[in-house]
N, C-alpha and C positions, 0 to 999 in steps of 0.2 A: 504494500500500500504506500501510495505517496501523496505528495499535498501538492495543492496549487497555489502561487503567489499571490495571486487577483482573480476577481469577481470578473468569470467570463462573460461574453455576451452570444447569445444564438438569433439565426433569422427563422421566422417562423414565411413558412412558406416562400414561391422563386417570382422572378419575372415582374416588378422588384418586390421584394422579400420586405419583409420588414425586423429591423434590427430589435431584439431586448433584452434585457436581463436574461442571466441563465436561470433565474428566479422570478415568479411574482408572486404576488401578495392578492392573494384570495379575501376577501372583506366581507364578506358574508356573515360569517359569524361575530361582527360587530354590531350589528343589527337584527339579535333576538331567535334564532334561530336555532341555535345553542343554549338558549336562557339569556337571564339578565347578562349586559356589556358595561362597561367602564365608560364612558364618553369621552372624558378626558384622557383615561390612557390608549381610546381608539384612536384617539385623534395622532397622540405621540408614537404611537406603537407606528403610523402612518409616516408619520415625518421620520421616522428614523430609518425607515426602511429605505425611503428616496434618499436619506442622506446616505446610507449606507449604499448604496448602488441601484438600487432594484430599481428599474423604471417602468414595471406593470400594472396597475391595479387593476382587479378583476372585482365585475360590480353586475347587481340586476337589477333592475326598475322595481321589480318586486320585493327586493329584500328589506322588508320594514317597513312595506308600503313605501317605499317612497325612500323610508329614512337612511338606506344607507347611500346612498348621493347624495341625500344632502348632507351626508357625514365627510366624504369626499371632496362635496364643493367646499364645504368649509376650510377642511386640512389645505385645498390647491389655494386655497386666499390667502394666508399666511405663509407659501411659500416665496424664495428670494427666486427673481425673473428666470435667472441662469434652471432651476432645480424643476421649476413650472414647467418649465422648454422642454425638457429630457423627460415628465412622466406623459405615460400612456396610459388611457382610460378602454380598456375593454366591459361592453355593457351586453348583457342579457337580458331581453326582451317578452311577452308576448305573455305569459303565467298568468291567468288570470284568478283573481282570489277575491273573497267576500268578506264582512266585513271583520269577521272572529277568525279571518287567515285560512281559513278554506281552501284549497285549490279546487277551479270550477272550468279547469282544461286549457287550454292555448290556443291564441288568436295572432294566425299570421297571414290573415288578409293585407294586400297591401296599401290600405284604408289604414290599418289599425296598426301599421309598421312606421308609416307618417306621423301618425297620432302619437303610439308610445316615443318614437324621437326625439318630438317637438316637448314633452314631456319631460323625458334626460335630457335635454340641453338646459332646459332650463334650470331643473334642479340641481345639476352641477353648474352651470353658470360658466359654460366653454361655446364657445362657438363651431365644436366637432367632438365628433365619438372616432377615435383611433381605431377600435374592432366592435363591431355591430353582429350580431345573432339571432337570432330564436333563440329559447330557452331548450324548448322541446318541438319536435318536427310537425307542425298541426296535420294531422289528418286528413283533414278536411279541404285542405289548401295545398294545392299543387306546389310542391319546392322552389318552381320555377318561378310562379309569383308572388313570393315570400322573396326571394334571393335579388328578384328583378327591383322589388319594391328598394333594396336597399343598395341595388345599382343605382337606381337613378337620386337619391340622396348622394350614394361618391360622387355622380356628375354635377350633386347641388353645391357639393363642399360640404354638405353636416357630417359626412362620414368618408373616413380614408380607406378603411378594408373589411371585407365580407369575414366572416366567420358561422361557423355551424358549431352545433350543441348535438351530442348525443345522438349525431346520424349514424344509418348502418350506410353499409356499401353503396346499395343501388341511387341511396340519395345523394350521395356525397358526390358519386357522378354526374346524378340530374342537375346537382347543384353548379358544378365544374363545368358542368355544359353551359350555363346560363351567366354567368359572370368568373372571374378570378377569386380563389378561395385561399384566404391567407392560413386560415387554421381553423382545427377541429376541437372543440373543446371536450372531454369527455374524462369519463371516471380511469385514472389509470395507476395499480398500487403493485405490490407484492402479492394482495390476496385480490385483488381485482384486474384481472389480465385476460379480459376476453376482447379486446382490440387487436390483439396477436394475430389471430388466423386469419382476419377478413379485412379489419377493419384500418387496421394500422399498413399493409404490403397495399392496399388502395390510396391509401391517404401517401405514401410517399413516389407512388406510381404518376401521380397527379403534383407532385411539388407542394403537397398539403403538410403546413405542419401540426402540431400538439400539444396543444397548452393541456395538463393533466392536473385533473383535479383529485380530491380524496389521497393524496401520495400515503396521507396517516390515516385512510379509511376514519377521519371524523374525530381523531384521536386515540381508536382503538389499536391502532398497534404505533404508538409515539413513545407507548415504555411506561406513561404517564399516569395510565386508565386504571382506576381498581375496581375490581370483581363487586364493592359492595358500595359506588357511587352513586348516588340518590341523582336519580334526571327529573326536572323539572315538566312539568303542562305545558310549558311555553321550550321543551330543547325535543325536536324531531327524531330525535336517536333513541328514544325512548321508544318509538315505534318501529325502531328499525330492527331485521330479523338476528343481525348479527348481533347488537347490542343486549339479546335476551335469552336468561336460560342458561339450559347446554351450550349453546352458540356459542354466547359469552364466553362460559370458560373452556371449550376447544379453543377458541381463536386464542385467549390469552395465553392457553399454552405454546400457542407458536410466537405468541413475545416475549415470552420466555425463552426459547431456543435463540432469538434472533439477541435479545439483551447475553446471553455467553461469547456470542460472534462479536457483537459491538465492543463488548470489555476487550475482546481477545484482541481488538482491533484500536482501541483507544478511542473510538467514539463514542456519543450515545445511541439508543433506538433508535433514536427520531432520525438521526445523520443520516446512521444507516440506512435508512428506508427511502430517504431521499434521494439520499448517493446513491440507491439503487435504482430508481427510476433518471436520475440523468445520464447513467451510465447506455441507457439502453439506447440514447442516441439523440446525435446533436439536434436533431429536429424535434425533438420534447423538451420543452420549457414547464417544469412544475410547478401548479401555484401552492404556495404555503397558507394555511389559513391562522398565523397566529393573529392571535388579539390580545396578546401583551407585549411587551417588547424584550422580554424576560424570552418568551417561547421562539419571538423572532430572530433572537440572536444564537436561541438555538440551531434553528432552521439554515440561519446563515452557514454555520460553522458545518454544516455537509458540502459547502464550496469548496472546503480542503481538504475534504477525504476522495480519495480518489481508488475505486478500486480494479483490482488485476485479475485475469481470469478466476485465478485459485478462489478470490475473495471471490466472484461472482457464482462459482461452483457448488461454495461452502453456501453460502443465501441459497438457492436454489434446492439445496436437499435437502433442508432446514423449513423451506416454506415454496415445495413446491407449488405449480401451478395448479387449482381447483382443493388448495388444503383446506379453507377458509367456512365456518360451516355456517348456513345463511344466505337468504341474499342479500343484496347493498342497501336494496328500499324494499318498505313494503310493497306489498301483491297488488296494490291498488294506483301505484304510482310508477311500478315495472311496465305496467300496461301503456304508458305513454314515450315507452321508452325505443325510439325508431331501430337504437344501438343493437338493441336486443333480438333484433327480428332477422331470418335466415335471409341471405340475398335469394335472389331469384334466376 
């Protein structure tokens, strides 16, 4: 194992690409998603991370209703000009929810793609969105005019580059056919690696890259998580299959196995599981979801773990592919999940 001097940078997608941290900053759970948040330590947990290099932030129109943009726009107002210039704002769109946080399915009419926009521009208070999305592939709504809706916003100037959420293959094509696709956002971990076979040899066939989320499956394998943590009404893991149960304590037996590898190695969990997802290729950009700046500097410090075949071996037997017992979301929210569905 060896370390790196500096905070790399990767291009997420070709023809021009665009350039970012080899990290970003997932903000989600700043805004209740997880349970109560800090405000003030959101806000700083935010400014350190741009000061520290990261120039990503990963955001939805839905997370908090609203609130986590405007958590955003406030952090980008108190930044100095030069730090403002260098961050990027990727937004997730379309989620539609009522008024106790429901989700009541996704609207990617290209009506209602202008609409949520106009929307996030405002509440961040920028005059562009960097990476624009779907949340989830609506159904209902041909890809083509979903993707086209946020073409003709690039040609407005509110947005610089197309991105997808949670597509399987055949979309990502349809998508690819219809405009230029900078990146694929989607769940990608140690115990969540079903983009391997289909999804991920498409996505680099096409010059698409991967902003990956979940890299700590939500926390559960950050080293952090105990067997006897009380989750809130208001944190979604509470519903989730792996968070319950048996589930529970299978999977935390395999952070147990990966916390021996990490001492053996001088990192923590968390590094490790990082370093294993950058490891698997310069076109995956992980986002981090801390929300303290305690966890972020965790997150950071997988920047200088760098691992070698052997290391990638030793992970591997340790937590192989399908060890993980559960699925990622509940049965009721798998079901909108385009990622999940066989190509054709």
């Amino acid at each position: 194992m060896t370390t790196t001097p500096s905070t790399p940078v990767r291009t997420l997608g070709t023809g021009p690409g665009l350039p970012v941290s080899a990290l970003g900053l997932g903000c989600m759970g700043m805004s209740g998603m997880y349970g109560d948040s800090d405000r003030a330590e959101s806000l700083a947990t935010v400014h350190a991370a741009l000061e520290a290099g990261i120039t990503l932030l990963d955001t939805g129109d839905f997370y908090g209703m609203g609130h986590n943009e405007l958590l955003i726009g406030e952090a980008l107002r108190s930044l100095s000009a030069d730090l403002r210039e260098r961050t990027l704002i990727s937004v997730k769109f379309g989620a539609l929810r009522d008024v106790d946080g429901a989700f009541l399915g996704y609207d990617g009419r290209p009506a209602a793609v202008r609409t949520f926009a106009a929307y996030s521009l405002q509440r961040l208070g920028t005059d562009h969105i960097d990476i624009y999305r779907i949340a989830r592939v609506d159904p209902d709504v041909p890809i083509e005019e979903t993707v086209g809706a946020i073409a003709d916003l690039v040609r407005a100037g509110h947005v610089r580059h197309i991105g997808l959420s949670e597509a399987g293959p055949d979309t990502i094509r349809r998508a690819a056919a219809t405009a230029p696709i900078t990146d694929l956002q989607i769940e990608y971990s140690l115990i969540s690696r079903g983009i391997e076979d289909e999804i991920l040899p498409v996505c680099r066939e096409l010059g698409i890259g991967v902003t990956a989320y979940g890299v700590l499956s939500r926390g559960l394998i950050s080293g952090h998580w105990q067997p006897d943590r009380p989750l809130g009404t208001r944190d979604f893991r509470g519903a989730t299959p792996r968070f319950r149960g048996d589930n529970l304590r299978h999977n935390l037996g395999l952070v147990e196995q990966l916390r021996a590898l990490a001492g053996e190695r001088g990192c923590s969990v968390a590094q490790l599981a990082i370093a294993w997802v950058l490891a698997r290729g310069e076109d995956i950009v992980p986002l981090v979801g801390a929300r303290t700046r305690k966890r972020l500097s965790e997150a950071l410090g997988a920047l200088d773990v760098t691992l070698d075949d052997g290391d990638l071996a030793a992970i591997e037997a340790a937590v192989p592919p399908g060890a993980a017992a559960g699925e990622r979301y509940p049965e009721s929210q798998m079901a909108h999940l385009d990622s999940e569905k066989k190509s054709s």
